[in-house]
C-alpha positions as CSV (number, residue, x, y, z in Angstrom):
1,X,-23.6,3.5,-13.8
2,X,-25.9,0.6,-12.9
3,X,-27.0,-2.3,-15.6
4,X,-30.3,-3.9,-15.1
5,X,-29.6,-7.8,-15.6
6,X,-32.6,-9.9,-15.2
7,X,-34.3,-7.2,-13.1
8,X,-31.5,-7.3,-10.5
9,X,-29.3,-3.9,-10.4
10,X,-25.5,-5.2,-11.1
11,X,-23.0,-1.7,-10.2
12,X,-20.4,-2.1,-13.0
13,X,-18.1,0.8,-12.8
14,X,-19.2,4.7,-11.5
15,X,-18.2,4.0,-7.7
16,X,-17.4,6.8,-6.3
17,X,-15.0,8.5,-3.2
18,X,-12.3,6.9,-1.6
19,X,-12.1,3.2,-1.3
20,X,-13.7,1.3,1.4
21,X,-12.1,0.5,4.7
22,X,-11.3,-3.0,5.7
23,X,-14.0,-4.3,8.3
24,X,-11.0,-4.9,10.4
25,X,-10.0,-1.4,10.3
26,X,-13.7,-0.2,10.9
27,X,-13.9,-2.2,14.3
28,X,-10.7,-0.7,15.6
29,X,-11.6,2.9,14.6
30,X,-14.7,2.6,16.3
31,X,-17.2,3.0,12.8
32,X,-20.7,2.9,13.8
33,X,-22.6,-0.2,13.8
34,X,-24.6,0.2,11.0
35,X,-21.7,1.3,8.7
36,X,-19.9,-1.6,9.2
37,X,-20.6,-4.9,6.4
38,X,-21.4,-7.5,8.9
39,X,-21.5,-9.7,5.9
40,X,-18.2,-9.0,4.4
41,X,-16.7,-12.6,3.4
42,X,-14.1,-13.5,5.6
43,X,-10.9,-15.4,4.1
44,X,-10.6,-18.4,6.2
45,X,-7.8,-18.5,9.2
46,X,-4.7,-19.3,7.5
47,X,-3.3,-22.6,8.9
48,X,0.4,-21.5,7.7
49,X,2.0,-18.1,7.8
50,X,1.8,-15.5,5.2
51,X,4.8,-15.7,3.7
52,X,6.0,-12.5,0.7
53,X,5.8,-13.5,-2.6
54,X,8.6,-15.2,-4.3
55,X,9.2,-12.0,-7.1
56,X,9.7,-9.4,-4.1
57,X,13.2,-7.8,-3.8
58,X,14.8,-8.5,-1.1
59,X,14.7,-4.7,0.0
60,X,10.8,-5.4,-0.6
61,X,10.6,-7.9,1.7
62,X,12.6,-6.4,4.5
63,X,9.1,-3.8,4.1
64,X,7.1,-6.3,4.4
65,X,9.1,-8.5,7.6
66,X,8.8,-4.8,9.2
67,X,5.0,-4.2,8.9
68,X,3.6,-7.9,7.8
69,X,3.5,-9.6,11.5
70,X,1.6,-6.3,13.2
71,X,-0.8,-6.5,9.9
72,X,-1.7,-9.9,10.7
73,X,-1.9,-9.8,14.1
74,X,-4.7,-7.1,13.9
75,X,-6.2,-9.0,11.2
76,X,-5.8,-6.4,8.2
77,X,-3.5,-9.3,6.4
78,X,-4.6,-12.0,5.6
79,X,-4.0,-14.7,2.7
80,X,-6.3,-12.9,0.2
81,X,-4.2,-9.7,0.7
82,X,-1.1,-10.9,0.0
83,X,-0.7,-10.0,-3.5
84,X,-2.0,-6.4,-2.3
85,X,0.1,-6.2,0.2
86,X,3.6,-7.1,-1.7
87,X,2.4,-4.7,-4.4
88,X,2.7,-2.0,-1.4
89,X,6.4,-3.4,-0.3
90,X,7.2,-2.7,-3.8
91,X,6.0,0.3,-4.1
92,X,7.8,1.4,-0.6
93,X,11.6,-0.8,-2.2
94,X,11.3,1.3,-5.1
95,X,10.7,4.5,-3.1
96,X,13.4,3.9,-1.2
97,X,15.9,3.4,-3.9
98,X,14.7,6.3,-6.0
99,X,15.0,8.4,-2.8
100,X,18.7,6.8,-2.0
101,X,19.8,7.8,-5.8
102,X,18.6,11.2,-5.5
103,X,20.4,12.1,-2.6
104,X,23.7,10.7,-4.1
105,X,23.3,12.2,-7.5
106,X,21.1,15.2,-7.0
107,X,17.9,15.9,-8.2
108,X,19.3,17.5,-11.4
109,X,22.2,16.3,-13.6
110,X,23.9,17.1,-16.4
111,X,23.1,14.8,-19.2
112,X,25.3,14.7,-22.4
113,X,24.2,16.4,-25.9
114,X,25.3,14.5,-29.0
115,X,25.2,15.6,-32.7
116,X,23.5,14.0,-35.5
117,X,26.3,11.6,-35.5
118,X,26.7,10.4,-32.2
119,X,29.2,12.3,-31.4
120,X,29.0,14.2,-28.0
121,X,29.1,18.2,-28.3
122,X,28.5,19.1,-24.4
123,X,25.8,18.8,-21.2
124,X,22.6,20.4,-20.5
125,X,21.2,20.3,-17.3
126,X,18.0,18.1,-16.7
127,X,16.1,16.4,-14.1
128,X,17.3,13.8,-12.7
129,X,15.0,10.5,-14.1
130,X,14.8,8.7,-10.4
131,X,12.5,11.8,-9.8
132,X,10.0,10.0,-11.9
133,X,10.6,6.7,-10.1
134,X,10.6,8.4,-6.8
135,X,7.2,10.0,-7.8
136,X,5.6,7.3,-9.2
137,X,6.3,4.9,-6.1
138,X,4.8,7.9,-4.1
139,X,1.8,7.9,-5.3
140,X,1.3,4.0,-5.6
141,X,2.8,3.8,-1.9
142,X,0.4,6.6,-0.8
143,X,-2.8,4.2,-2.4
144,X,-2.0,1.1,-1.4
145,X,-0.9,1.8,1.9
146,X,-4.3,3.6,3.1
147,X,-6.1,0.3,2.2
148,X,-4.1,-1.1,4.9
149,X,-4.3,1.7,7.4
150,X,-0.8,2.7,7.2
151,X,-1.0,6.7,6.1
152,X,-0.9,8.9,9.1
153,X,-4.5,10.4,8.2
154,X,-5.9,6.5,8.4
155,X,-3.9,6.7,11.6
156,X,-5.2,9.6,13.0
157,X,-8.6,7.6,12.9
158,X,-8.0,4.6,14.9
159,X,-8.9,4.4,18.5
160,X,-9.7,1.7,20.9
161,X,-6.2,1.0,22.2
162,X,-2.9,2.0,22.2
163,X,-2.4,0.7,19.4
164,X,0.7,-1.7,20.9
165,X,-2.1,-4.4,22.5
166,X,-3.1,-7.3,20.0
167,X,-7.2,-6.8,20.3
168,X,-7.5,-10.6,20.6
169,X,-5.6,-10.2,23.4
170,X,-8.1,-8.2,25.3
171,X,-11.1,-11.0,24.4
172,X,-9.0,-13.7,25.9
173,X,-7.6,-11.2,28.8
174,X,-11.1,-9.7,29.8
């Protein structure tokens, strides 16, 4: 869906297919020149390091101390991303503890059946509720991490390297 403002096309909403790759990622994967947005804006080089966000769990930050410094160093994470970014640390935390509380307590339970009093009469046997957590952090973790290359099919993309090698390296190497 496009609105005409002032003669100008403005895209609203109606974008379709997957999200965009990062410019970033493009270069590194080897996209062809004329699909890459040479005039992407660029956040400015941050003079500090990016640091998590204060409301991250610590099990979210350890995430984020684990992929973070290879992010940044290939440029994919940079101050404008950190909100993003945390969102997919806590997405992965929550993952993590879901799956953790499954394997302890199983992925069904029995829950307790009470009568119109209160009072309980016996069990039935349910699903166990982190399998809602556990799928809802899935599916967030699944998004959010393709925007910063991380799925294995983004992954299988990439070449120009092994992959170990900062890229910035190489320009100042030869």
């Amino acid at each position: 869906m496009t609105l005409a403002v002032s003669g100008e096309g403005v895209s609203t909403v109606g974008k379709r297919g997957p999200h965009p790759a990062p410019t970033a990622l493009k270069l590194v994967k080897g996209t062809r020149a004329d699909r890459v947005n040479t005039e992407e804006p660029v956040p400015s080089p941050s003079v500090e390091e990016l640091e998590p966000p204060q409301w991250l769990t610590p099990e979210a930050v350890e995430f984020w101390e684990e992929y973070a410094p290879d992010l940044i160093r290939k440029g994919v994470l940079t101050a404008w991303d950190v909100e993003a970014f945390a969102v997919t640390c806590d997405a992965a935390a929550r993952r993590r503890k879901a799956a953790k509380a499954l394997e302890e307590e199983g992925e069904v339970i029995q829950a307790p059946v009470f009568d119109k009093n209160g009072k309980p009469t016996g069990f039935r046997i349910s699903r166990n509720p982190w399998t809602v957590v556990l799928g809802q952090a899935d599916r967030q973790l699944q998004s959010w991490a393709a925007r910063f290359g991380l799925t294995p099919s983004d992954r299988a993309q990439l070449t120009g390297g092994d992959g170990r090698r900062d890229p910035h390296e190489d320009l100042l190497t030869g």
